[in-house]
BALOBA-1460 file (C-alpha; in Angstrom, 3 decimals):
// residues 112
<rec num="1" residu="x" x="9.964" y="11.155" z="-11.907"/>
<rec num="2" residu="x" x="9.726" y="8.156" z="-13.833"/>
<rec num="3" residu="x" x="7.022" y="6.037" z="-15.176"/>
<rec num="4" residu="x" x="5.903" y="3.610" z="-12.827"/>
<rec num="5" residu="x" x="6.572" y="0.186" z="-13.305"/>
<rec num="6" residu="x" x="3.127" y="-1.413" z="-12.795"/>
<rec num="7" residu="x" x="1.482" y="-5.079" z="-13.090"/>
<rec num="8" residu="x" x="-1.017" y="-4.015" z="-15.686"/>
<rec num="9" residu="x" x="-2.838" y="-6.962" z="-15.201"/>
<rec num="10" residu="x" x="-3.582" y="-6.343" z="-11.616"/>
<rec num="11" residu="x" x="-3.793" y="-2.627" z="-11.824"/>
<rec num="12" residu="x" x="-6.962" y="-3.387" z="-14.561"/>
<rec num="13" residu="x" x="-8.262" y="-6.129" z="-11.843"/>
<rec num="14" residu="x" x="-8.327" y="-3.450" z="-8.946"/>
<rec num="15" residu="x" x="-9.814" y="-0.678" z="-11.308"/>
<rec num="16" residu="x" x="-12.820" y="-2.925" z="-12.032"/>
<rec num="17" residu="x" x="-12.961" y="-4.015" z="-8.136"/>
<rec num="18" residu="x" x="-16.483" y="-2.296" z="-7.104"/>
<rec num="19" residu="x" x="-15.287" y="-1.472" z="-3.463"/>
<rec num="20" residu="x" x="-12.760" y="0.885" z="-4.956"/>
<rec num="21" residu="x" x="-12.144" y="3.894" z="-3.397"/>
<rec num="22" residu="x" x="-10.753" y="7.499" z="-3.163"/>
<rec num="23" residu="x" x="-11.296" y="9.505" z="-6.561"/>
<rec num="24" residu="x" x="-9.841" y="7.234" z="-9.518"/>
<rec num="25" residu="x" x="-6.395" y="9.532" z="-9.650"/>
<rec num="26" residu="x" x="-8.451" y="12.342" z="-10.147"/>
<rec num="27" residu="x" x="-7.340" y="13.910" z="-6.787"/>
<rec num="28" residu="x" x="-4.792" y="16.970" z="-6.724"/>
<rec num="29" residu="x" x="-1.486" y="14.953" z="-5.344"/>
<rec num="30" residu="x" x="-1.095" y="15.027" z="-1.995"/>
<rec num="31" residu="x" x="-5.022" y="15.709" z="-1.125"/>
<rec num="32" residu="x" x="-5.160" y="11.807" z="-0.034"/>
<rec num="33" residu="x" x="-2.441" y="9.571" z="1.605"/>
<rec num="34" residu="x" x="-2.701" y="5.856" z="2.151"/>
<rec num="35" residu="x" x="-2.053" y="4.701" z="5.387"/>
<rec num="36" residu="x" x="-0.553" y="1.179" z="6.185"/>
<rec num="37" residu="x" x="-1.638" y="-1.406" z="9.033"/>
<rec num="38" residu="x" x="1.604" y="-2.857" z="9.604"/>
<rec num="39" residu="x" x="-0.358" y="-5.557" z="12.049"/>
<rec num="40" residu="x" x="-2.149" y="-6.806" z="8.794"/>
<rec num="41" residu="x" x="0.852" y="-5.986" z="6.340"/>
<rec num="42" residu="x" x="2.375" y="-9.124" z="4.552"/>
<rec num="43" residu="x" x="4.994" y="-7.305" z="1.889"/>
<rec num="44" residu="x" x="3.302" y="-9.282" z="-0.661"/>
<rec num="45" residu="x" x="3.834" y="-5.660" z="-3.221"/>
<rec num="46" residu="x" x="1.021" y="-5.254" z="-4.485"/>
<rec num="47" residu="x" x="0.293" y="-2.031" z="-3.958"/>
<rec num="48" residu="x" x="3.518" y="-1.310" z="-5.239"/>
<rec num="49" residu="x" x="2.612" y="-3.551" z="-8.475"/>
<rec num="50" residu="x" x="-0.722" y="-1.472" z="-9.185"/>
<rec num="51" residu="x" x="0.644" y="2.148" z="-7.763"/>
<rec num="52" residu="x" x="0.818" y="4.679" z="-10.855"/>
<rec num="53" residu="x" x="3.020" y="6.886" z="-9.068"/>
<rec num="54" residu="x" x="5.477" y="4.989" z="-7.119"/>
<rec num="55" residu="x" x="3.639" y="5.940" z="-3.799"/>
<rec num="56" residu="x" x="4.736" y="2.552" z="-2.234"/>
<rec num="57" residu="x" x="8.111" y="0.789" z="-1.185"/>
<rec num="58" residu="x" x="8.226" y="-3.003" z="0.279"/>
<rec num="59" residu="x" x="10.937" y="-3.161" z="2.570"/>
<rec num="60" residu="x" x="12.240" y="-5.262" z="6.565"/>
<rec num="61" residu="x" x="9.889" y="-3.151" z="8.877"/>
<rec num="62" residu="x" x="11.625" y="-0.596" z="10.900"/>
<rec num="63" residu="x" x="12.454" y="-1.694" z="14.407"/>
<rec num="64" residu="x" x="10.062" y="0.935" z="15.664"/>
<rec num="65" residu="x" x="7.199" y="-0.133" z="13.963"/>
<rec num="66" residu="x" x="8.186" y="-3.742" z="14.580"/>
<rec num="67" residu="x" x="8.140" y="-3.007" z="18.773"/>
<rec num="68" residu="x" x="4.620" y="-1.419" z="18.650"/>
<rec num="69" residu="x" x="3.340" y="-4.668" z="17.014"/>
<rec num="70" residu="x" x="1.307" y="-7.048" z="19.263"/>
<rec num="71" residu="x" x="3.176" y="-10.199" z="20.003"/>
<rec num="72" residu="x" x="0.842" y="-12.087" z="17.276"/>
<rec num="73" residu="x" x="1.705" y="-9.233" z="15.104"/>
<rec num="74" residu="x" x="5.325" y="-9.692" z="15.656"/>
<rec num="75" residu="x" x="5.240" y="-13.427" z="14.817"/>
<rec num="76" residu="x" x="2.952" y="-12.708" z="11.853"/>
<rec num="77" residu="x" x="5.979" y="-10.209" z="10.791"/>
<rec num="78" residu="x" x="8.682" y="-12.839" z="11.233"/>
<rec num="79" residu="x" x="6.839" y="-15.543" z="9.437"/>
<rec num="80" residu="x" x="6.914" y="-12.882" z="6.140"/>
<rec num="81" residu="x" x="10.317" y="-12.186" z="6.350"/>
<rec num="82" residu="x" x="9.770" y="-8.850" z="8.844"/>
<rec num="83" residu="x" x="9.128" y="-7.363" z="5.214"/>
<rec num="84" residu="x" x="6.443" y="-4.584" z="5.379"/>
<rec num="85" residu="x" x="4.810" y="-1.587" z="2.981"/>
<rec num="86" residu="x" x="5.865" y="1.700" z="3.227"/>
<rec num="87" residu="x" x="4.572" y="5.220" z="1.603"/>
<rec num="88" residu="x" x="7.698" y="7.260" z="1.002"/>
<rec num="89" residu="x" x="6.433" y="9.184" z="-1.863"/>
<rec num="90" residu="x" x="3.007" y="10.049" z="0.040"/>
<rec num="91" residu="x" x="3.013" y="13.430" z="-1.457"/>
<rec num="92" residu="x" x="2.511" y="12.052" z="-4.891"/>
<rec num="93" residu="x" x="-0.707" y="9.918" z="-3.768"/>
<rec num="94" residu="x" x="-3.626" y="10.511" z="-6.394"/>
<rec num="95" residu="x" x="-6.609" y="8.570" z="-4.412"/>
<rec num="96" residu="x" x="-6.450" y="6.044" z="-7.328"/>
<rec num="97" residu="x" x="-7.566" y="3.113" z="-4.715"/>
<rec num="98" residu="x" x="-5.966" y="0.989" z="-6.265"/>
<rec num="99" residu="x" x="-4.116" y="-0.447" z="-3.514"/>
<rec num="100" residu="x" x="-6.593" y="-0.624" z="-1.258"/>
<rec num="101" residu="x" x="-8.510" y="-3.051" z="-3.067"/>
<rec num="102" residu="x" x="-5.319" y="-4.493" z="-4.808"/>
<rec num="103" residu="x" x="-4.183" y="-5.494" z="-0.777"/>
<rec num="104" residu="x" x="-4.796" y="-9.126" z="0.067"/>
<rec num="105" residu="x" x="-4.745" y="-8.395" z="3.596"/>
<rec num="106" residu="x" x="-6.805" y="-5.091" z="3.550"/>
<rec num="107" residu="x" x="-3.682" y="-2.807" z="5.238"/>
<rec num="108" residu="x" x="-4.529" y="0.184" z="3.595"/>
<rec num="109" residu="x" x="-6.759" y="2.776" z="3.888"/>
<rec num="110" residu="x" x="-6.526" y="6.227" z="2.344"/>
<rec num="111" residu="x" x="-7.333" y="9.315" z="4.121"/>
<rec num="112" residu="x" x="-7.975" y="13.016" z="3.377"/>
């Protein structure tokens, strides 16, 4: 696995963010997984720009996920581009909270 490629400048913002949760990547991998509200999701990346270990992809929603949407969800979905986060690397999740408070929309969560 390679280093991630983060926005330093936003990683530092979230650190300092005082609503931070989860253990400050001091969790074994895998204890924690962050958990996406695709109703709230944008795509905007930012948890992808402040992840440390490449938890998170940005990518069109699946057409699953997309269906289960309210219809003001579905329209909020279009308007972005049908772009929404997604946690293919759970397994490597450190409970850094960084994305959680690096969110603009507040989509994630992590849980034990």
């Amino acid at each position: 696995m390679g280093k991630a490629n983060i926005d330093s400048d936003k990683a530092r913002r979230a650190a300092r963010h005082p609503d931070r949760p989860g253990e400050e990547c001091r969790a074994e991998a895998g204890t924690y997984r962050p958990v996406v509200d695709r109703s709230r999701c944008e795509g905007k990346r930012d948890c992808v720009d402040v992840c440390p270990h490449s938890v998170f992809e940005v990518r069109r929603i699946d057409d699953e996920d997309f269906a289960s949407l309210s219809f003001l969800g579905r329209l909020k979905s279009m308007a972005h581009g049908r772009q929404s986060a997604y946690t293919p690397a759970a397994d490597r999740c450190r409970a850094c909270g960084l994305c959680v408070v690096a969110c603009p929309e507040h989509a994630i969560t992590l849980v034990k």
